[in-house]
N, C-alpha and C positions, 0 to 999 in steps of 0.2 A: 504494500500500500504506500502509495506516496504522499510525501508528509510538505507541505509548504507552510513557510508563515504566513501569509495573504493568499486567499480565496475570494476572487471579486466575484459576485454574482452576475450577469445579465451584461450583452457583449454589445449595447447598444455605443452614443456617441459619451454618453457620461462614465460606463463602466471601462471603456478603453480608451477614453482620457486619464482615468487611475490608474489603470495597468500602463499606460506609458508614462508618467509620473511615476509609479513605484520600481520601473525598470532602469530608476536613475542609480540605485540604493545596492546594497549589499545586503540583497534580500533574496530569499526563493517563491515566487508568485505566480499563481495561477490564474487565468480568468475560464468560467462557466458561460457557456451561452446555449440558448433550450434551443434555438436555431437551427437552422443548415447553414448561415452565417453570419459575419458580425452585422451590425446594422441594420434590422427587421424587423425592429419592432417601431417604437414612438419615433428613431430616428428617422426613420425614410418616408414618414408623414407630415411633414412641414417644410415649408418652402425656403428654407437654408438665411434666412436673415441672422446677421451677428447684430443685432439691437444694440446700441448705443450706452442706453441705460438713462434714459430719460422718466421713464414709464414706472419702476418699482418705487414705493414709498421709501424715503429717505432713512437711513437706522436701520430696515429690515437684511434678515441675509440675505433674500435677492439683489437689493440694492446693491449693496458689498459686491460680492460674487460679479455680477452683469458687467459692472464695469471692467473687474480686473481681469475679467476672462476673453471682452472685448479687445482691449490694449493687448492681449497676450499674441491675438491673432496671425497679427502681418508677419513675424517673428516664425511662428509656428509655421503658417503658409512655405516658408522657404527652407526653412531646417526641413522638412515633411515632404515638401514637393507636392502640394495640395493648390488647388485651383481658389485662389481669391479677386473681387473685383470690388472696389470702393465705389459706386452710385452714389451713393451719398442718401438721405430719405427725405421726405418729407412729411410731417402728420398734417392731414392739410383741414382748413376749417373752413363753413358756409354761411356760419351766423355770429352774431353777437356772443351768444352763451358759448360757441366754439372758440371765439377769441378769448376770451375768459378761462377756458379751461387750458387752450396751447397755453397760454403764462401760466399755470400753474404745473403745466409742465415741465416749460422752463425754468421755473424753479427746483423741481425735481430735480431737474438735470443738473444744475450748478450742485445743487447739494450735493449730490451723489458725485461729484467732479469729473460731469462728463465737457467735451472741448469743443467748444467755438460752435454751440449752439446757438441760433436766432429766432427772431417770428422777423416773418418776411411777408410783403404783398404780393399782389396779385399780378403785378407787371414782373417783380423780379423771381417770381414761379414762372411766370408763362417766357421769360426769357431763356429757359431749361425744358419747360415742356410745353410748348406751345399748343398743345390740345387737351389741355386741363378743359374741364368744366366751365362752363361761362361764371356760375355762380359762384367759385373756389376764391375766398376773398384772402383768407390768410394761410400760414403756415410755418409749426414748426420744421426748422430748417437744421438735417445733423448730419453738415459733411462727413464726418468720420466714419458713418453707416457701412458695412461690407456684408459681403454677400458668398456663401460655400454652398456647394454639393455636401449636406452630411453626412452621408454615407461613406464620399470619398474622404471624408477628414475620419471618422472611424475608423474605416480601413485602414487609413494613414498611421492613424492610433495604435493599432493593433499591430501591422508590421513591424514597424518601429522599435514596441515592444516587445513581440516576439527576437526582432535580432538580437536585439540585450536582454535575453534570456528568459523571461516572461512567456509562459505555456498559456497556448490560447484553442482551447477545448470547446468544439461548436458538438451541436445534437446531443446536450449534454444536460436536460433538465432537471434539475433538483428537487428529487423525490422525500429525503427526510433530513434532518439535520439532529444531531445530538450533543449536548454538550458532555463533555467526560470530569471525571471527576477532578482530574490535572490540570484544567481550565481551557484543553486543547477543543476542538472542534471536529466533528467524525460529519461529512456528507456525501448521502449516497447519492446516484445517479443511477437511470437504468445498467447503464453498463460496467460502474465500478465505485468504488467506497474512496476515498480521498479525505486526509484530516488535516489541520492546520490549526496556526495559534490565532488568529484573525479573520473574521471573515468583513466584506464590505457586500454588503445588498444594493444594488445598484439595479434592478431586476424589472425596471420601467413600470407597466401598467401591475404588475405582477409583485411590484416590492414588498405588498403588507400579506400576500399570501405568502411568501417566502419567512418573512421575517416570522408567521404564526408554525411554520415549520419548526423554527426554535424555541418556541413556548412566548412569543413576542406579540404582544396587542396592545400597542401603542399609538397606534393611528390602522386609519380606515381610507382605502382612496374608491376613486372613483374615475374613468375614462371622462375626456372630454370631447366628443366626434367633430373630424372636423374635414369637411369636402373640399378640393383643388381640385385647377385646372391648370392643365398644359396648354401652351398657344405656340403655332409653328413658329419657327425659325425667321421665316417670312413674312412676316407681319409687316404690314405695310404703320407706318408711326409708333412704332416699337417705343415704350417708357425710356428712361436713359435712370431715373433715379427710383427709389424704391417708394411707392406713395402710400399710404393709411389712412384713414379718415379720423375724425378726431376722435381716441376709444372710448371706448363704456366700461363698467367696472369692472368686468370677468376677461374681456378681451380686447384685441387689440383694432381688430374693426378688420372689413376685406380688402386687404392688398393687393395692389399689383408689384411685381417683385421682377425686376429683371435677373439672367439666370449669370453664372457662371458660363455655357455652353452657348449660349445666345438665343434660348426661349423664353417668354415670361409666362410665369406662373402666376394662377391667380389665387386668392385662397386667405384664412378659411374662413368656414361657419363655427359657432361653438354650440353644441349640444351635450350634455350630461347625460350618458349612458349609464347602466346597468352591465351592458354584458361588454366584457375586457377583450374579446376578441372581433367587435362589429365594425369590418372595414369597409359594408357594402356603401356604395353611392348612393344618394336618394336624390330623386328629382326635384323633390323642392328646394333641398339644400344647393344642387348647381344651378335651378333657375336666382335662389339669391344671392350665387357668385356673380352670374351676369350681372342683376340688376345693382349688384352693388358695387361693380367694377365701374357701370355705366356711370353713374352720381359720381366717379372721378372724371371716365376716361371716355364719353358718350360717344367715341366713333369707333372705340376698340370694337374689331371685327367676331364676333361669336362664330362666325362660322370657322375659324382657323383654331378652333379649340381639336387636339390631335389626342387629349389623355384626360378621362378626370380619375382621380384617386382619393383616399381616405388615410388620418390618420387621427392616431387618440393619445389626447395629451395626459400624462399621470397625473391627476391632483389629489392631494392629499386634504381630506374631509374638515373644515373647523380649523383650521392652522394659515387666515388671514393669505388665504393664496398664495402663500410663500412656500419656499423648498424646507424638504424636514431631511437637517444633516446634521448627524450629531451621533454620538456612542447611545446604545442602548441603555435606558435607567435600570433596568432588570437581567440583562444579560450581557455579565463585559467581555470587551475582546468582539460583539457585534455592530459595527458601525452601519446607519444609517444613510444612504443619497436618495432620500425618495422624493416623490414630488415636485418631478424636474419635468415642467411644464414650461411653458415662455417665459422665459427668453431660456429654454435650457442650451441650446446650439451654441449663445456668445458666452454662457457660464464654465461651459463642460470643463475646458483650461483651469479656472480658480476652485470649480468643484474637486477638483485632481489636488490639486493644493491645499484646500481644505481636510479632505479626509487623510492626505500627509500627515496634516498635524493633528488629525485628533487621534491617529495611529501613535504619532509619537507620542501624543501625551496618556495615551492609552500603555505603554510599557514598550512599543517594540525600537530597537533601536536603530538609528536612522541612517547609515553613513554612507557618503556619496559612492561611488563605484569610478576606480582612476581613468576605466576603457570605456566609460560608459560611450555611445556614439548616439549623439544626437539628428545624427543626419540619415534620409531614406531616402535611397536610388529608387528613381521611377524608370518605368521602363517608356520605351519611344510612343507617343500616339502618333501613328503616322500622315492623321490628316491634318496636321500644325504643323509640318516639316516643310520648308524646301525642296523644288525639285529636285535640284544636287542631292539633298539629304535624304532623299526619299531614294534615289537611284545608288545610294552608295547602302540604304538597308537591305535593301531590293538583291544587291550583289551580295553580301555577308547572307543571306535568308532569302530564298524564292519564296518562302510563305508569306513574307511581308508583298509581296505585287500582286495577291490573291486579296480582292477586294469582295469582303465576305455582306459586309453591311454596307450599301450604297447611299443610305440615306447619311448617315455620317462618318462614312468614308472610315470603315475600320475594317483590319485585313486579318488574314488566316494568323500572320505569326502572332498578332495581339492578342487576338484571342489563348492560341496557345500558350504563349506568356502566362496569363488569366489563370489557365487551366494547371500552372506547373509554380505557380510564385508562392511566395511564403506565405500567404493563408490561402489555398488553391479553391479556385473556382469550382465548383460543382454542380453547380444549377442554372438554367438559364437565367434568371435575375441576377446569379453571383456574377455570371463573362456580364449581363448587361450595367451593372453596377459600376464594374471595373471599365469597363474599354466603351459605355453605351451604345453597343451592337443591342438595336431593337430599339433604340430611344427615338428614334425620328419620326420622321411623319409616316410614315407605312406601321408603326409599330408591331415590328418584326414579319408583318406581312410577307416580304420576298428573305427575310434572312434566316427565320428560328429554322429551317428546317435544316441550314446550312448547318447551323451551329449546334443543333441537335449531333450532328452526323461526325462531329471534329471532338465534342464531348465522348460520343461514344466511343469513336477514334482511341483517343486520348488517354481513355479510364478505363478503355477493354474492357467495355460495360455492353452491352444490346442497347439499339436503342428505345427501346419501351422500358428500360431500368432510368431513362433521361428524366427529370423532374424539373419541373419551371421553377417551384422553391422548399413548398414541406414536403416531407415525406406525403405520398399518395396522389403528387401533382404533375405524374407524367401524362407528357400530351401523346404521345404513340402505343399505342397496343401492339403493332407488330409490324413486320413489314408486306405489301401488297406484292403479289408479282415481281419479288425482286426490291421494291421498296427503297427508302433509304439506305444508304451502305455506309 
């Protein structure tokens, strides 16, 4: 049985944000994730904004956290080799009472020491987007605003960790947990038993059923459902900066969100679910994306809408909307990240920092690692290259001039990159994550079947063992006359 001092639970963007934090240290650390891979749960349901830190109440720990996990970014982006873009935001206002409330966010902001925020008019918006709303009279204005793919900062997360040592264990759901009488921690999994002196719950929508695994009933969460949309590429008056209308108490209102890749997303609604797993679309909820996209951006085109999706945000019950991160009052050695709702994407960094120290102040002890390497080798995307550069991959790898995804130009060898890299693809969501083969406008229409055939290839798997992401979600039964090969 293998024994580590830290057991992060749940392999979302907050869970390997601490596993590559605790990979800095001279420690042995494992992360869990119930998955087929990192980033599938709360992570890959929200539209990647690093929030400013305008928006938490001042004093609170999200306040704290937003900011410093905000500033962490740009830093990370290049140590990580992760995709960031600065738009800048706007939270834009229509009336009187909306000007009223932007200044009390601008106070916010100052408090919280966020930088070179303003309220701006109407002419010096529309001199950025010139297809605002006729009636968009004001807005707060937070240059600083960035913009990630979460998934691909997870991942980022997780490799990173993994090379400095950090075991990262996907399809690995945490069936019981036991404390022993040494103060060590015994948790099983379908496939094998694993103990340590630390555990960190980090386990997303699922954190307070984890935590009652260990006799723990400290808080209570609940899913928040929230509907997106993807808009092609092609968009004719495409946003440049990230817009919000002025929020309401629970949320943040419907954005339009320019992308890392060059789509804008639009998104979300908030609805308070019951069931933890309900990622269907509802029609009322994308008709009030449109309409609420519209009251910004009244020409944006609906018909170039190419994806909608769902995601659920973790909130924890009675606990002033804030994140609940802290050591267990009843069981030590278990530390708490639950409740990592908005802005969790610009926190995940200072969440990583935070639960540092309350490990160290919890007993384990701390000490940096002299090899530690902060830096992660991305592999080529081939459709950001130069001809020359393309033609001199093309000569090292014929599998790079085999263009598998047309729609965003990604070829055989990336994929098989995907399929062989240090947390290896396995699913079509995992290659689409990674290299987004299936992200464009056909949405995989001319490619899964490619990329089914290069997995099977690859894994010496059939292709009817091929799964789009959990277990039970393969798209092939068998092959026809010959079939896929």
């Amino acid at each position: 049985m293998n024994h580590y001092d830290i057991i992060i639970i749940g392999g979302g963007i907050t869970g390997t944000a601490i596993a590559h934090e605790c990979s800095k240290y001279k420690l042995t650390a494992a992360l869990l994730e119930r998955g087929t891979d990192i980033g599938i749960g709360a992570t890959k349901g929200n539209g990647g904004v690093v929030h400013p830190g305008y928006d938490p109440t001042p004093g609170s720990l999200k306040a704290k956290i937003n900011v410093r996990g905000a500033n962490l970014y740009p830093k990370l982006a290049r140590d990580l080799n992760f995709g960031i873009i600065n738009p800048g935001m706007f939270v834009i206002g229509f009336t009187d009472a909306d000007e009223a409330a932007l200044k009390h966010k601008l106070e916010f902001g100052i408090k919280n020491g966020v930088r070179d925020l303003a309220i701006i008019n109407a002419d010096q918006m529309r001199s950025r987007e010139p297809h605002l709303a006729a009636n968009a009279r004001y807005a707060l204005y937070a240059p600083t605003a960035t913009v990630v793919d979460p998934f691909e900062v997870a991942i980022a997360f997780a490799e990173n960790a993994k090379a400095n040592g950090v075991a990262i264990l996907t399809s690995q759901p945490v069936t019981a947990i036991q404390k022993k009488e040494d103060g060590s921690f015994l948790i099983n999994t379908p496939d094998q038993q694993l103990s340590c002196s630390y555990i960190v719950n980090a386990a997303g929508n699922h954190a307070d059923d984890v935590a009652r695994l260990a006799g723990i009933s400290e808080y209570q969460m609940k899913p928040r459902h929230g509907d997106l949309l993807v808009l092609d590429k092609d968009m004719v008056n495409k946003p440049k900066t990230v817009m919000f209308p002025c929020p309401g108490p629970d949320t943040k209102g419907i954005a339009c969100i320019p992308t890392v890749h060059g789509n804008t997303i639009v998104g979300s609604t908030a609805t308070m679910m019951d069931d933890k797993e309900a990622l269907n679309n509802y029609a009322p909820g994308i008709q009030a994306l449109i309409d609420g996209v519209h009251k910004i951006l009244p020409e944006l085109d609906a018909g170039k809408i190419i994806r909608t999706f769902a995601g659920l945000r973790p909130v924890v019950l009675n606990n002033n909307n804030d994140f609940f991160i802290a050591e267990s009052l009843t069981v030590k050695g278990f530390i708490h990240a639950a409740g990592i709702q908005s802005p969790g994407v610009a926190s995940a960094p200072a969440i990583a920092e935070t639960v540092r120290d309350l490990l160290d102040d919890a007993g384990l002890e701390m000490k940096l690692k002299p090899d530690y390497n902060p830096f992660r080798e991305k592999k080529p995307v081939f459709g950001t290259l130069s001809i020359d550069e393309q033609d001199f991959l093309i000569q090292k790898n014929p599998a790079y001039g085999r263009i598998v995804c047309r729609c965003e130009t990604v070829t055989e060898g990336e994929i098989v990159d995907a399929i062989h890299g240090i947390i290896p693809a396995r699913t079509l969501d995992a290659i689409k994550r990674r290299t987004r083969a299936g992200m464009g406008r056909c949405q995989s229409g001319f490619c899964q079947y490619k990329v089914i055939s290069i997995l099977s290839r690859e894994l010496g798997l059939p292709v009817s063992d091929i799964c789009l992401e959990d277990r039970g979600s393969q798209q092939l039964c068998g092959s026809v006359k010959g079939g896929v090969k």
